[in-house]
C-alpha positions in Angstrom: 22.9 0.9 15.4 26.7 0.8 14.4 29.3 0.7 17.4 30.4 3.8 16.3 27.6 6.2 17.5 28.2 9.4 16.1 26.7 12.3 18.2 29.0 15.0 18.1 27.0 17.5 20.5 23.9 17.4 22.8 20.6 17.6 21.4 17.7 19.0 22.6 14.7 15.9 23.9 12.1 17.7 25.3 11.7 21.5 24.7 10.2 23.3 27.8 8.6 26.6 25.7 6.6 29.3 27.0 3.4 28.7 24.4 3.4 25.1 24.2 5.1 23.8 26.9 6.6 20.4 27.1 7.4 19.2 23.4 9.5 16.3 22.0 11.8 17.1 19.5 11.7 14.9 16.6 15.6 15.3 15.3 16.3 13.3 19.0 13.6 10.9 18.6 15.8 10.3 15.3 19.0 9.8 16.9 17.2 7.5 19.1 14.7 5.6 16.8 18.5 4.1 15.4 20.0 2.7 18.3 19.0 -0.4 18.6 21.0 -1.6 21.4 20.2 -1.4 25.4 20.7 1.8 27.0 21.6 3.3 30.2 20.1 6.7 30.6 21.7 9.0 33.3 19.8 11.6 34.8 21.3 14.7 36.7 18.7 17.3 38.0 19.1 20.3 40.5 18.6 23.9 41.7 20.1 25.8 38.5 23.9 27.2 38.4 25.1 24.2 41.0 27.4 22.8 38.1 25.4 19.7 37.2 26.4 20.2 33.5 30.1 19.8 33.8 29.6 16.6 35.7 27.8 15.6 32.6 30.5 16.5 30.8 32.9 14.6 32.3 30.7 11.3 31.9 31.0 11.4 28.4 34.5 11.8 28.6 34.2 15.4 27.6 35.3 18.6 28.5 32.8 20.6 26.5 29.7 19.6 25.3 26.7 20.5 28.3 26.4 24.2 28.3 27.8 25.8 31.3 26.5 28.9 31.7 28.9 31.4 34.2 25.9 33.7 35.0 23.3 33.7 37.7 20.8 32.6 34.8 19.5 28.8 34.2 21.1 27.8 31.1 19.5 25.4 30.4 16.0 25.0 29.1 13.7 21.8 28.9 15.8 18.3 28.7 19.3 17.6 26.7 20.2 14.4 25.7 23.9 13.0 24.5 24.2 9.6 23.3 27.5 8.0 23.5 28.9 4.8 23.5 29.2 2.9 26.7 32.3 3.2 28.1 32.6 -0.2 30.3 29.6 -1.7 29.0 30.2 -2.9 25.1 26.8 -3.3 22.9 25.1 -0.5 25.1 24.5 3.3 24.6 25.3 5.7 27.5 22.0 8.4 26.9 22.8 11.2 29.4 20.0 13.9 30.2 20.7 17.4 31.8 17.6 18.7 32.8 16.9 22.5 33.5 17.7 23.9 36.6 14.7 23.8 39.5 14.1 26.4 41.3 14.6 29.2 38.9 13.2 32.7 40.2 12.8 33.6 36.4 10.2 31.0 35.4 8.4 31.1 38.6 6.4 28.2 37.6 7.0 25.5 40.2 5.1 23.0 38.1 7.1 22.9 35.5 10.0 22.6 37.3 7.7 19.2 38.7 7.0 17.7 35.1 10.5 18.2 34.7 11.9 16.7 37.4 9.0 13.5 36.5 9.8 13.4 33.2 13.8 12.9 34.5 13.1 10.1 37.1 10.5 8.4 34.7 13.3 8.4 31.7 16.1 7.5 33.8 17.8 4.6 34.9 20.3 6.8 37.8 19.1 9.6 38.6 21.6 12.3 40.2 20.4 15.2 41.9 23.1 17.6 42.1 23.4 20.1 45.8 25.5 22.3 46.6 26.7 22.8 50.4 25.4 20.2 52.7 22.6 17.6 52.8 21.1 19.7 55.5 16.8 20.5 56.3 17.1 23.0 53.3 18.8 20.6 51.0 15.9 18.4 51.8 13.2 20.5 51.5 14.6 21.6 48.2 13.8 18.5 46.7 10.1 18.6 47.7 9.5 17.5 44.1 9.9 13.7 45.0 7.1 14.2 47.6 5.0 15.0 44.6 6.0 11.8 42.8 2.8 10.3 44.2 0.6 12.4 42.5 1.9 13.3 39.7 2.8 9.6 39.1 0.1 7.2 38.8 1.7 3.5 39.8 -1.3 1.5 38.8 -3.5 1.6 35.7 -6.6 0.9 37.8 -7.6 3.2 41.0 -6.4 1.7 44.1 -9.3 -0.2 46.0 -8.1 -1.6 48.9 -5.0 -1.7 51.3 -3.4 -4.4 50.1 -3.5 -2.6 46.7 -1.5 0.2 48.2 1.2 -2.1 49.7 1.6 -3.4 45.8 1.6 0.3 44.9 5.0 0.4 47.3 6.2 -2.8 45.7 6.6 -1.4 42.6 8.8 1.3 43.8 11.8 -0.4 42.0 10.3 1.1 38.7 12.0 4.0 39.6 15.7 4.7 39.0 19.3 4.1 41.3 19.6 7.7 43.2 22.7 9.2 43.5 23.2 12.1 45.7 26.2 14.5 44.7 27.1 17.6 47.1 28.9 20.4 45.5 31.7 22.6 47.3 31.2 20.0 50.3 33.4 21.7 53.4 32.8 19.6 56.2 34.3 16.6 57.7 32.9 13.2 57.1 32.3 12.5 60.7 29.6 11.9 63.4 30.6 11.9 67.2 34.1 12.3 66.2 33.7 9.0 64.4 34.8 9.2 60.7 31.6 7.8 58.1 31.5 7.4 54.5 29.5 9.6 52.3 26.8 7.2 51.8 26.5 7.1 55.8 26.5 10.7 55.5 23.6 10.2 53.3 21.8 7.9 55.4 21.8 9.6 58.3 20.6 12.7 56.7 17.6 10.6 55.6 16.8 9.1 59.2 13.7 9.6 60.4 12.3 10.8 63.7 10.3 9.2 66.0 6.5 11.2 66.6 3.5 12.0 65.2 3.6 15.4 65.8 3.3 17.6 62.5 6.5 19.4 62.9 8.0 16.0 63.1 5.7 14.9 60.0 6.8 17.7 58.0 10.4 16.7 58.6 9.9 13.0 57.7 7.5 13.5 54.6 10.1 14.2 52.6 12.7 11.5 53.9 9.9 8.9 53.9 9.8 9.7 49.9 12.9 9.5 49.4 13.3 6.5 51.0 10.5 4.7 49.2 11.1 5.7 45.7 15.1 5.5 45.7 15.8 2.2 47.6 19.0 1.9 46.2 20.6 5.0 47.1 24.4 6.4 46.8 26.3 9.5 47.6 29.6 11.4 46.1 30.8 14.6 47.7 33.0 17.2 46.0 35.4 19.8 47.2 35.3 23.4 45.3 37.3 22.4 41.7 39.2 25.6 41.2 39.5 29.5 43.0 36.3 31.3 43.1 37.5 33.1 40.3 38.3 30.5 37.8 35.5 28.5 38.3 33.5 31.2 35.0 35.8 29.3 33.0 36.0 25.5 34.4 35.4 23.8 31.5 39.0 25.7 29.5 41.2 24.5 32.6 43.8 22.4 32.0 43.6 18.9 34.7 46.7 20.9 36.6 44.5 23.7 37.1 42.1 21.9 39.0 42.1 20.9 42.4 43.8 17.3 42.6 41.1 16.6 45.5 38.3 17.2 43.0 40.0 15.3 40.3 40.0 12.2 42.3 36.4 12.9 43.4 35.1 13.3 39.6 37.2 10.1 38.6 35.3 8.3 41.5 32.3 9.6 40.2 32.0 8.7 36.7 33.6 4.9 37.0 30.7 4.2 39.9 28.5 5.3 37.4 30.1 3.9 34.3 30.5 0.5 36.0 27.0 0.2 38.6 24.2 2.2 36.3 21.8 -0.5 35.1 20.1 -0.5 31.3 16.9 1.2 31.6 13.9 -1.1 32.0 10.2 -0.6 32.5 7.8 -2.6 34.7 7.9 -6.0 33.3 11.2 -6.1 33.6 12.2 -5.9 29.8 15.7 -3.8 28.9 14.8 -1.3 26.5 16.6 0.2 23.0 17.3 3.7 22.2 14.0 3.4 19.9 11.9 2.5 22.7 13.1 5.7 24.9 11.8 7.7 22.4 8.7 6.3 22.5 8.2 6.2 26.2 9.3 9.9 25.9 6.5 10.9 23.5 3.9 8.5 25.6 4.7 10.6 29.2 4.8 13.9 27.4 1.8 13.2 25.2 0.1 12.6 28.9 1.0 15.7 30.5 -0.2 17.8 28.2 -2.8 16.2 27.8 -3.4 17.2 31.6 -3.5 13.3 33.0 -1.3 12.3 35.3 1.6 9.9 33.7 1.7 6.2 35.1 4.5 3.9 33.8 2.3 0.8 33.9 -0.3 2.4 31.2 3.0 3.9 29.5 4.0 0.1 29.2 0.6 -1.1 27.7 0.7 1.5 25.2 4.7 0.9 24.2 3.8 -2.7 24.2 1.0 -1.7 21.7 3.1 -0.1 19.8 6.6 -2.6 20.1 4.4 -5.7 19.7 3.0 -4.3 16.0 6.2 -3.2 15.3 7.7 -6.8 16.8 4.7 -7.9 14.3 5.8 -6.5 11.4 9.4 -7.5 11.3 8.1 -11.1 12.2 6.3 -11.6 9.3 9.2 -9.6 7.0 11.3 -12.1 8.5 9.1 -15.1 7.4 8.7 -13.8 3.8 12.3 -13.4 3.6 13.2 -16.8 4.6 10.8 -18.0 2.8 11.4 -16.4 -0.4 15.3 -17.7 0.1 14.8 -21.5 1.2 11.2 -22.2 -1.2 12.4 -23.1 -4.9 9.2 -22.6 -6.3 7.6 -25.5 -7.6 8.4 -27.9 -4.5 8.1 -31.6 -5.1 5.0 -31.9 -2.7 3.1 -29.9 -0.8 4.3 -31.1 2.3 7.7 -29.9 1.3 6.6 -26.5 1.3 4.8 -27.3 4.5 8.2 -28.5 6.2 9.5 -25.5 5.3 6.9 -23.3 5.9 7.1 -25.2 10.1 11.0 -24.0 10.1 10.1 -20.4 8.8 7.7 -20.0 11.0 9.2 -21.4 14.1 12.4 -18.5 13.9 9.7 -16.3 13.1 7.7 -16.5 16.7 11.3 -16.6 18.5 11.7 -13.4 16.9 8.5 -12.2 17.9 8.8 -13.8 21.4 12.1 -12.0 21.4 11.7 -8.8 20.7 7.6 -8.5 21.8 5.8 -7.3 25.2 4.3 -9.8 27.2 1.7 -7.5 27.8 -0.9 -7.4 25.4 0.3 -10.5 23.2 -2.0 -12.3 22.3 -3.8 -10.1 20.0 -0.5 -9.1 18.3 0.5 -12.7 17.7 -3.4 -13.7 16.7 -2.2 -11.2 13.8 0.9 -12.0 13.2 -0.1 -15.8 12.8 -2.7 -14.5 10.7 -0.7 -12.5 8.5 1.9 -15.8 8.2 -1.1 -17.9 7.3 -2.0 -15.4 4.7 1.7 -15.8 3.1 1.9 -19.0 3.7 -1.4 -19.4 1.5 0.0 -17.2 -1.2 3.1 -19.0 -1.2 1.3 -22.4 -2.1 -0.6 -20.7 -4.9 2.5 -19.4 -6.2 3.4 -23.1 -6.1 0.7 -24.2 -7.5 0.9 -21.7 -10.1 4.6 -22.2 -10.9 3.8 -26.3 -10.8 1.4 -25.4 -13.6 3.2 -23.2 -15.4 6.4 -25.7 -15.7 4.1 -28.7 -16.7 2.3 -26.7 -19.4 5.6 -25.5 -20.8 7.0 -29.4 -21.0 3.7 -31.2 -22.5 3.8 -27.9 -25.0 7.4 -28.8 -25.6 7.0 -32.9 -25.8 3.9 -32.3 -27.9 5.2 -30.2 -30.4 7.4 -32.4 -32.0 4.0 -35.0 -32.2 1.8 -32.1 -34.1 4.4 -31.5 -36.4 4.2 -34.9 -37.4 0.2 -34.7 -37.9 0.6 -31.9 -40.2 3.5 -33.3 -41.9 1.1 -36.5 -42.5 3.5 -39.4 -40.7 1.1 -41.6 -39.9 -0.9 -41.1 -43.0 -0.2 -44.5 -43.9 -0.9 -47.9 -43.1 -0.4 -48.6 -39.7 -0.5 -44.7 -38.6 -3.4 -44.9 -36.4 -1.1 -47.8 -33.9 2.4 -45.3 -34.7 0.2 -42.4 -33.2 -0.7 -43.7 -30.5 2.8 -45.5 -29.7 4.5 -41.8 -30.0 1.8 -40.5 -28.0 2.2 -43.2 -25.2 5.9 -42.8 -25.2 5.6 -38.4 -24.9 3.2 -39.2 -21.9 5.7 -41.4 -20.3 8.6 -39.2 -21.2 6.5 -36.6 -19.3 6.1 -38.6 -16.0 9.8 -39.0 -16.0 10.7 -35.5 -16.0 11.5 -34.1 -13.1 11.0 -30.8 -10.8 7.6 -30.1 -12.2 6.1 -30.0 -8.5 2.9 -30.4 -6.9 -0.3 -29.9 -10.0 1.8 -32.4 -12.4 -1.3 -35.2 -12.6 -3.7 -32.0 -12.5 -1.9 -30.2 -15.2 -1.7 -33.6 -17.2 -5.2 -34.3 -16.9 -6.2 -30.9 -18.1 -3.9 -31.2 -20.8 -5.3 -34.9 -22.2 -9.2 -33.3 -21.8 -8.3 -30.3 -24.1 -6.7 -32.5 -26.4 -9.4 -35.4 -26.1 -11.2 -34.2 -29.0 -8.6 -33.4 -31.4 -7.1 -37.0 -30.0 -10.3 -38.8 -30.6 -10.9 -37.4 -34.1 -7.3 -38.4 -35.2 -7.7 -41.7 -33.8 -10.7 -42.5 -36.0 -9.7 -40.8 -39.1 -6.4 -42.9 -38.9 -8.4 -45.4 -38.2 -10.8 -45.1 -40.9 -7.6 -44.4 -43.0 -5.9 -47.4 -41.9 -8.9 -49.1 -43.2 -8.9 -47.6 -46.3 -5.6 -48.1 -47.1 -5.8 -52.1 -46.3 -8.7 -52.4 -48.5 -6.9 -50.8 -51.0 -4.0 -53.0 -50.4 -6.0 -56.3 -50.7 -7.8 -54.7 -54.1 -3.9 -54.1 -55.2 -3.3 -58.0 -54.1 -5.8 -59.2 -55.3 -5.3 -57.8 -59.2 -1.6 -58.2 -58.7 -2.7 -61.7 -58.7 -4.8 -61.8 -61.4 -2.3 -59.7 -63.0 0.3 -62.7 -62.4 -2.2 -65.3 -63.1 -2.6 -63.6 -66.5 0.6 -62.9 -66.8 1.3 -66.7 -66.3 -1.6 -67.9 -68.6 -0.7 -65.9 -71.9 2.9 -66.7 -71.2 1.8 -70.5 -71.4 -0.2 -69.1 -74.7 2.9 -67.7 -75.8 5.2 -70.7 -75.2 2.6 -72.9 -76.6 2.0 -70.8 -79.7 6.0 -70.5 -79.9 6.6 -74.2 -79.9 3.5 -74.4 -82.7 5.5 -71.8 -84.6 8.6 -73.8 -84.7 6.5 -76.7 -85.4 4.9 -74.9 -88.0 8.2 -74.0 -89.5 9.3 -77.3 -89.2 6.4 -78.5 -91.5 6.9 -75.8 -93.7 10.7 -76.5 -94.0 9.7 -79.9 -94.9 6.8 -78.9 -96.8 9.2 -77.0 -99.3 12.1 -79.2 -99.5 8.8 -82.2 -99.8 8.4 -79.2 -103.0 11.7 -78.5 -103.8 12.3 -82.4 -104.2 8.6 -83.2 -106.0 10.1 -82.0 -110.0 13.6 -84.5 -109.1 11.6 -87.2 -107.9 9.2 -86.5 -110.7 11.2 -86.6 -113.4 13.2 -89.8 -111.5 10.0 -91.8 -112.0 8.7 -90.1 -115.2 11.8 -90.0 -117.4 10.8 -89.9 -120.7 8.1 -87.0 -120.6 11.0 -85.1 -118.8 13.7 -85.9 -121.6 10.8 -84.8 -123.7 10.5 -81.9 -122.2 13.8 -81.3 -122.2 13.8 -81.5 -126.0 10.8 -79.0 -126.6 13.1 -76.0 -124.1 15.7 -76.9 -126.7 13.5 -76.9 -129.7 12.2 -73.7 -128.2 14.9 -72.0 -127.6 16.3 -72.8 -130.7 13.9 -72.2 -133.3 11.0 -70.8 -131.8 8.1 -71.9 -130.2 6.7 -75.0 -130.7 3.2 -74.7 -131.3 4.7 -72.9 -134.6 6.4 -75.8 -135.8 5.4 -78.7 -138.1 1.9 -80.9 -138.1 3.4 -82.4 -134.8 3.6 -79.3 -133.1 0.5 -77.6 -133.9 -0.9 -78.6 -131.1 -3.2 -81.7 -131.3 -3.7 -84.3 -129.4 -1.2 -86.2 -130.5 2.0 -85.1 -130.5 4.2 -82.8 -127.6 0.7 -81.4 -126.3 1.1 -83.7 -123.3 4.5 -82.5 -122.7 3.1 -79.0 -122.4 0.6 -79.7 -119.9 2.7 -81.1 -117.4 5.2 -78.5 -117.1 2.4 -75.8 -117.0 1.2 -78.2 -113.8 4.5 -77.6 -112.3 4.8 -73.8 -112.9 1.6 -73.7 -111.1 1.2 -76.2 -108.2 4.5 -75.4 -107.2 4.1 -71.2 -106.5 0.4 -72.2 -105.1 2.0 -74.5 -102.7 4.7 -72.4 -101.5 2.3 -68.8 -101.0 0.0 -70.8 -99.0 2.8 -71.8 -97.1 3.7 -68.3 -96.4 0.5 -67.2 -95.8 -0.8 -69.9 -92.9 2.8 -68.7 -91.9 2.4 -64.8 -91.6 -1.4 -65.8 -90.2 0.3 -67.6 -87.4 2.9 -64.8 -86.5 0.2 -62.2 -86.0 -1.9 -64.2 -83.9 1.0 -64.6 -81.5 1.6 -60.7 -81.4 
């Protein structure tokens, strides 16, 4: 709860109503269910009207607050509580009860004035039981409810079975609260045999016993020898009369000046005794208890009465420690997923990573436990809590695992994509694909191992991976493969006719230059041939000189007078005469042309055989 409890007014714990009896009002279980801090609950019970409210009052530094009352009427019904913060005690809660008034003629029902008055000392941490007059027989026998104590409050869980049982029954007397004894409108002198005493001798020696067995004498001592054994730490305050008889209706308007300076001084003693000695409520093992938990003890005791057993703090204890230790359980393990969820970075490396951490969450989480849980009944409680951390820390490594796997799948997804691309783009359709496949695939697998953060199922994820792919892998590996082979043959066939190709190439360009250097010689021969032709009539005519001078004569004769063969006996043509002439250059106007077309045409032969 904040330090700053806000509680402007009393509530109402436990309703005492004439149907139902004793019930627990659930807006004061919600004021307490949020303190979380220790508390120290004061008590003050009483015969009705003897001013026990305005002492109340005063302890939470109040004037108002406590109901009064000015008439001869209980004014107050059941048990009020008032939560305030501690004023000398920082980090605890001051819970102060005003219980109804015993005693009151109205009700005439003295055992509800006796759950009451259990109910306060059971609650209480200092309980003050508030007189008026004297501690005197009457005072005593007035408060004949702590005789009762012992059987209205069980001390054990199990029935007493021997003597020595009993004897513990006494040691666990200290359950019960500090008692405080207050006396109201106190006249007399603090004094025995004229020797002055304090009040808490005053107190003592009204609670001395007297020797005898006789039942007079065992009527006087029963309730002293209660007293004695349930309040072992005992205290006693005394207070003159605060104000004229007639003022005292309205005690709670006067101003400090108004009231007696005596009383003042008394009250002021009062509230820093109990300010500065009332212990934080505890319950039999010993523990310090929380607003929360007075709530619960109040339901537990009032749950008992009416269910008409008879309350005992010990089984009270089992059953808070019930319900503390699963609640103790539950905040364990929201502690441990908490921490968890803030120190895992899901996926871890390894999974003894998450085990280290797992160790550290789980270590804070028992000393919470250990903390804030009951000894009693524990080991069931933290059987169940370990169980429930198991269970978390189980889901915790699936979530790893699953994370792991996610992150791996997303990366070989990633690495690969780039690699399927390239099979459907064709890449290593050619010649040397099949080793370029693999090569990119070896380098995406070892890009893979390198990246980092992808936790505890990378080999699993891997292998998972390479088995889904195995077939799609295999059947590319071949049909590259098988294409690589392809391809190579098809390279060798290309090879092997670009070398006939050459070799061809090569021969009919030796053709060529051969049937080149025949055509030059060829033209040589015919060069010669026709200048051999075109010198044949010169060199004729140089060696026959007279048939050409002859012939020479007949073109003139010819081209003078006609032809020839027209002209006298000697050119008619016989034998004798130019006949011979005539022959010869028909010879040459033949041989001549024959020679030179034949030429031409062995030539123009040659020329088309070299195309």
């Amino acid at each position: 709860m904040a330090s700053e409890i806000h509680m402007p007014e009393p509530l109402c714990l436990i309703e005492n109503t004439w149907t139902k009896g004793l019930v627990v009002q659930q807006e004061a279980l919600q004021v307490l269910s949020g303190i979380t801090q220790p508390v120290v609950v004061v008590a003050i019970t009483g015969l009705y009207r003897t001013g026990k409210s305005y002492l109340m009052n005063r302890l939470a530094c109040q004037r108002r607050g406590f109901s009064l009352g000015s008439g001869v009427q209980s004014h107050t019904r059941g048990i009020w509580m008032w939560c305030v913060p501690h004023p000398c005690k920082p980090g605890h809660t001051l819970v102060l009860l005003d219980t109804e008034g015993l005693g009151d003629v109205e009700k005439g029902d003295m055992e509800n004035d006796t759950w009451i008055f259990v109910l306060t000392v059971l609650l209480s941490s200092t309980l003050i039981y508030n007189s008026k007059g004297t501690i005197d027989q009457q005072a005593v026998d007035q408060l004949h409810y702590v005789m009762k104590l012992t059987e209205q409050v069980k001390l054990k869980a199990a029935p007493v079975q021997s003597e020595d049982e009993l004897e513990d029954s006494e040691n666990v007397a200290p359950i019960f609260p500090t008692f405080v004894w207050t006396v109201r409108d106190f006249t007399l002198q603090l004094e025995v045999d004229g020797k002055e005493i304090s009040e808490d001798e005053y107190l003592e020696n009204a609670l001395k016993l007297k020797a005898g067995r006789k039942p007079k004498t065992q009527r006087y001592n029963q309730p002293r020898e209660c007293i004695r054994q349930f309040f072992r730490d005992r205290k006693c305050f005394v207070f003159c009369q605060p104000a004229p008889s007639r003022d005292l209706v309205r005690l709670e308007e006067l101003q400090d000046d108004e009231i007696d300076c005596d009383f003042r001084q008394q009250v002021e003693k009062f509230c820093s005794h109990i300010w500065e000695t009332s212990p934080p409520k505890t319950i039999p093992c010993g523990r310090t208890i929380t607003g929360t938990l007075l709530g619960k003890l109040a339901e537990s005791y009032v749950e008992t009465i009416q269910s008409g057993e008879v309350p005992c703090p010990v089984r009270a204890v089992l059953a808070l420690a019930k319900t503390v230790n699963a609640a103790a359980v539950k905040e364990a393990v929201t502690l441990y997923q908490d921490l968890m969820e803030r120190r895992v970075k899901l996926p871890t490396e390894t999974v003894q990573e998450l085990l280290d951490l797992h160790t550290q969450c789980e270590r804070e989480t028992l000393e919470l436990f250990q903390k804030q849980a009951f000894q009693e009944e524990i080991c069931s409680f933290l059987a169940d809590l370990t169980c429930q951390v198991e269970a978390i820390k189980d889901k915790f490594c699936r979530d790893n695992e699953q994370a792991s796997r996610e992150k791996c799948e997303a990366a070989l997804r990633d690495l690969f994509q780039d690699l399927d691309r390239k099979i459907t783009d064709g890449v290593y359709n050619v010649l040397g694909g099949h080793q370029l496949f693999k090569g990119d695939r070896q380098a995406l697998l070892e890009k893979y191992g390198e990246l980092p953060g992808k936790g505890v199922m990378a080999d699993a994820v891997l292998q998972e991976f390479l088995q889904r792919r195995e077939a799609l892998d295999r059947f590319l590996e071949l049909t590259l493969a098988e294409k690589d082979k392809e391809l190579k043959d098809a390279q060798e066939q290309y090879e092997r006719a670009q070398q006939e190709w050459d070799a061809r190439w090569k021969q009919e360009a030796e053709d060529k230059q051969k049937l080149q250097d025949k055509l030059h010689s060829t033209e040589e021969e015919v060069a010669r041939l026709r200048k051999k032709l075109e010198d044949q009539p010169k060199k004729w005519r140089e060696e026959h000189p007279k048939t050409s001078k002859r012939k020479s004569k007949e073109e003139s004769g010819c081209s003078s007078g006609g032809s020839g063969w027209s002209g006298g006996p000697s050119g008619s043509g016989g034998p004798g005469g130019s006949g011979h002439g005539n022959n010869n250059s028909n010879w040459e106007n033949i041989v001549i042309p024959a020679l030179l077309v034949a030429a031409c045409v062995a030539f123009v032969v040659f020329r088309v055989k070299l195309l």
